[in-house]
N, CA and C atoms as an extended XYZ file, in Angstrom:
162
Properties=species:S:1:pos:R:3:atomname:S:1:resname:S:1:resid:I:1 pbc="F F F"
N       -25.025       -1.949       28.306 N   UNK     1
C       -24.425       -1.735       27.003 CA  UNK     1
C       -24.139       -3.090       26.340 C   UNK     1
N       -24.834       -3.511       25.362 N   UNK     2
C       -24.585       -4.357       24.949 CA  UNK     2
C       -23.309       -4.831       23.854 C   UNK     2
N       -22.947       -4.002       23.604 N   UNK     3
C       -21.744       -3.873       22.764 CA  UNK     3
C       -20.777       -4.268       23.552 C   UNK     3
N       -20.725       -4.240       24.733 N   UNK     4
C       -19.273       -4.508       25.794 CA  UNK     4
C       -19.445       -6.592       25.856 C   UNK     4
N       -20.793       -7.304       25.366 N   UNK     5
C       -20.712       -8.700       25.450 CA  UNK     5
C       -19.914       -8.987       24.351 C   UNK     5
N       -18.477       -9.755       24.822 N   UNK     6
C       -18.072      -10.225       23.901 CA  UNK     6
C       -18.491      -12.007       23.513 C   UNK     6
N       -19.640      -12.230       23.859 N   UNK     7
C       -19.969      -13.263       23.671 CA  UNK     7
C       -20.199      -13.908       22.153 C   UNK     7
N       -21.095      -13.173       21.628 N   UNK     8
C       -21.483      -13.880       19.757 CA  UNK     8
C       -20.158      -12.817       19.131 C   UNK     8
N       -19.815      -11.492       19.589 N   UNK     9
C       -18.911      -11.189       18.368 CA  UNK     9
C       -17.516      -11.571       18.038 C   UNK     9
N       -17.387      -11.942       19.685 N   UNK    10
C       -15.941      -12.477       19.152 CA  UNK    10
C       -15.924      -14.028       18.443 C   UNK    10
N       -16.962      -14.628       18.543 N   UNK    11
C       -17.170      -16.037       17.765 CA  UNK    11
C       -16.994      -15.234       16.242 C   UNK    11
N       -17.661      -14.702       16.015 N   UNK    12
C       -18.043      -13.819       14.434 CA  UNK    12
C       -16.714      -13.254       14.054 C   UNK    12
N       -15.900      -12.674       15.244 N   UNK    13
C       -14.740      -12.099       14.794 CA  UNK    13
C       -13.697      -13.308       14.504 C   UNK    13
N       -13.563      -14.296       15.048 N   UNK    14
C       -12.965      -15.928       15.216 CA  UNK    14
C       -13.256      -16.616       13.797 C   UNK    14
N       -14.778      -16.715       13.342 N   UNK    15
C       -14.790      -17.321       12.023 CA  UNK    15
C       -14.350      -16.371       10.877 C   UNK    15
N       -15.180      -15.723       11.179 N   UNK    16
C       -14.700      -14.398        9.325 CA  UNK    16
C       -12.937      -14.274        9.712 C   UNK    16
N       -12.261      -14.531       10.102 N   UNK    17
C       -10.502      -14.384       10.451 CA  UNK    17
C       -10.543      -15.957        9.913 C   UNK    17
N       -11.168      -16.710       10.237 N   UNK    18
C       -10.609      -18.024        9.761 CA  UNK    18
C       -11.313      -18.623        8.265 C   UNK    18
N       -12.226      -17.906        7.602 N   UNK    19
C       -12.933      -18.112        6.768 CA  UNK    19
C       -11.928      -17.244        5.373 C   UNK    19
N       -11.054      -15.634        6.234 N   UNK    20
C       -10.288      -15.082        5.537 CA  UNK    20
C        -8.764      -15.934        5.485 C   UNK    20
N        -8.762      -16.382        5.847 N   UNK    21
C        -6.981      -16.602        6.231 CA  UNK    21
C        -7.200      -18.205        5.786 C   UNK    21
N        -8.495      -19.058        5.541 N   UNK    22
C        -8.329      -20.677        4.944 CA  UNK    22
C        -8.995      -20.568        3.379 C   UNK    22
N        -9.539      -20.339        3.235 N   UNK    23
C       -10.849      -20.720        2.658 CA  UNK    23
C       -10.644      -19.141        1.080 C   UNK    23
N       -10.660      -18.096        1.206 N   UNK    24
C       -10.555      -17.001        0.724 CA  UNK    24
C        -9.011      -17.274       -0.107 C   UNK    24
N        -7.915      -17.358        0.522 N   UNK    25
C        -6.715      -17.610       -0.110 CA  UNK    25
C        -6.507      -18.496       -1.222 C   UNK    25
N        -7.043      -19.766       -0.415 N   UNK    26
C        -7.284      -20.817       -1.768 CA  UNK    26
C        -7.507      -21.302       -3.103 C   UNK    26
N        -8.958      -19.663       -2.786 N   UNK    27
C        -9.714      -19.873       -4.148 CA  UNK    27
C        -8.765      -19.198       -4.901 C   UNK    27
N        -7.890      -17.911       -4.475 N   UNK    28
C        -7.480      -16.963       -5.257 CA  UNK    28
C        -6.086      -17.821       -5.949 C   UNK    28
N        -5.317      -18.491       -4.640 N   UNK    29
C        -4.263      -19.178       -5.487 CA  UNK    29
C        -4.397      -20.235       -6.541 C   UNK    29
N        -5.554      -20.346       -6.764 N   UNK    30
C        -5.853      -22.002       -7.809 CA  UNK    30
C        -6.110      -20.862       -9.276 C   UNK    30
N        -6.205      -19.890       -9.499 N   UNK    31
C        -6.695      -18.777      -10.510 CA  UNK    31
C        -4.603      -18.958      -10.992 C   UNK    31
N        -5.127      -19.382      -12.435 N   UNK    32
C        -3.628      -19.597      -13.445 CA  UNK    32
C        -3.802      -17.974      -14.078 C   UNK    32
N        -2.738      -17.733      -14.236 N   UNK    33
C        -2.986      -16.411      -15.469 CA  UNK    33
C        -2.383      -17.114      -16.757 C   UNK    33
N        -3.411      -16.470      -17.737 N   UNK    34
C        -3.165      -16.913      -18.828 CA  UNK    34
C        -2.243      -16.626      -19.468 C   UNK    34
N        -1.422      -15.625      -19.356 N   UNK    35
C        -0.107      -14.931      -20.162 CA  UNK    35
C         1.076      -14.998      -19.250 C   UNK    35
N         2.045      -16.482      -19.588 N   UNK    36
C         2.718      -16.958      -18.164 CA  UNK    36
C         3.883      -16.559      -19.241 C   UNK    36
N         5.018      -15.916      -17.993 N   UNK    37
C         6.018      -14.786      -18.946 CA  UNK    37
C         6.877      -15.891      -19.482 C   UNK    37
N         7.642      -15.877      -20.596 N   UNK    38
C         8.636      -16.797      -21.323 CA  UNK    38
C         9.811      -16.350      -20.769 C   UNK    38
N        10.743      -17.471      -19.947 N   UNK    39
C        11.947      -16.627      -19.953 CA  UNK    39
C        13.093      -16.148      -20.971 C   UNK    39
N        13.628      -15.139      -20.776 N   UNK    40
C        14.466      -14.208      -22.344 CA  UNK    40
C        15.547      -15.333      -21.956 C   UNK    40
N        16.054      -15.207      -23.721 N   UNK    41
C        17.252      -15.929      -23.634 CA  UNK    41
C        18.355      -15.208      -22.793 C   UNK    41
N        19.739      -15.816      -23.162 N   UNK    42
C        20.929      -15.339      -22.215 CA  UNK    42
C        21.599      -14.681      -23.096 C   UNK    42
N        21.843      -14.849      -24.262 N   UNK    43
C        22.571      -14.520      -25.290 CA  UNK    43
C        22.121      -13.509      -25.745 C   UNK    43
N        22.853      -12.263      -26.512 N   UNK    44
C        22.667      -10.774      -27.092 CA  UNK    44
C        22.779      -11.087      -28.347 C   UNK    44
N        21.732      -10.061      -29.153 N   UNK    45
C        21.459      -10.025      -30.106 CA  UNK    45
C        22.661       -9.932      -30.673 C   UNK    45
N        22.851      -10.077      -32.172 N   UNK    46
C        23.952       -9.241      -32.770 CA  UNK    46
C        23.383       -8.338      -33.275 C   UNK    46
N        24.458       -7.076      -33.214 N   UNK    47
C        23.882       -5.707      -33.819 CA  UNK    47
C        24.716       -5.334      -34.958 C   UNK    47
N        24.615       -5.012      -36.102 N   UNK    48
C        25.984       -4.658      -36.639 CA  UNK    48
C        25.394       -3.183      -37.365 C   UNK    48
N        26.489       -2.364      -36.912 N   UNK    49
C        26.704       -1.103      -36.953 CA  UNK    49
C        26.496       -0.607      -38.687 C   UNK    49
N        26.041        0.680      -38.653 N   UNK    50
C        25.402        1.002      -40.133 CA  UNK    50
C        26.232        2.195      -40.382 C   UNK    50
N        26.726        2.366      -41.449 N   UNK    51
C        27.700        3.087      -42.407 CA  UNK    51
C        26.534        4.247      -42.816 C   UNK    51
N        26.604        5.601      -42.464 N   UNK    52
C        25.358        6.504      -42.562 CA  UNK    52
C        26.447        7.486      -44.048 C   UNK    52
N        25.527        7.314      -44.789 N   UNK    53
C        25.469        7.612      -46.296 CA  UNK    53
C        26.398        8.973      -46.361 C   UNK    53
N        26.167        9.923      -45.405 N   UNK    54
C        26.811       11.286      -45.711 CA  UNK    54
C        28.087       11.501      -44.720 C   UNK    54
């Protein structure tokens, strides 16, 4: 049974784990988003209350 050699797959299983976990992360963290949130002020609007006609 050749499936029981763990000889070439666990090398294969060893790089693609280290190809995911170095190399894969990297690219994704260097990606800026373009719509970077503004932080809200601290201060509340003023609201001033409306006198209803009837």
């Amino acid at each position: 049974m050749p499936q029981l050699i763990p000889g070439p797959w666990f090398a294969i299983l060893v790089f693609s784990w280290l190809i995911f976990l170095t190399i894969i992360p990297t690219k994704i963290l260097s990606h800026i988003s373009p719509n970077e949130p503004t932080p809200v002020s601290a201060e509340k609007h003023k609201t001033e209350s409306w006198d209803w006609p009837w």
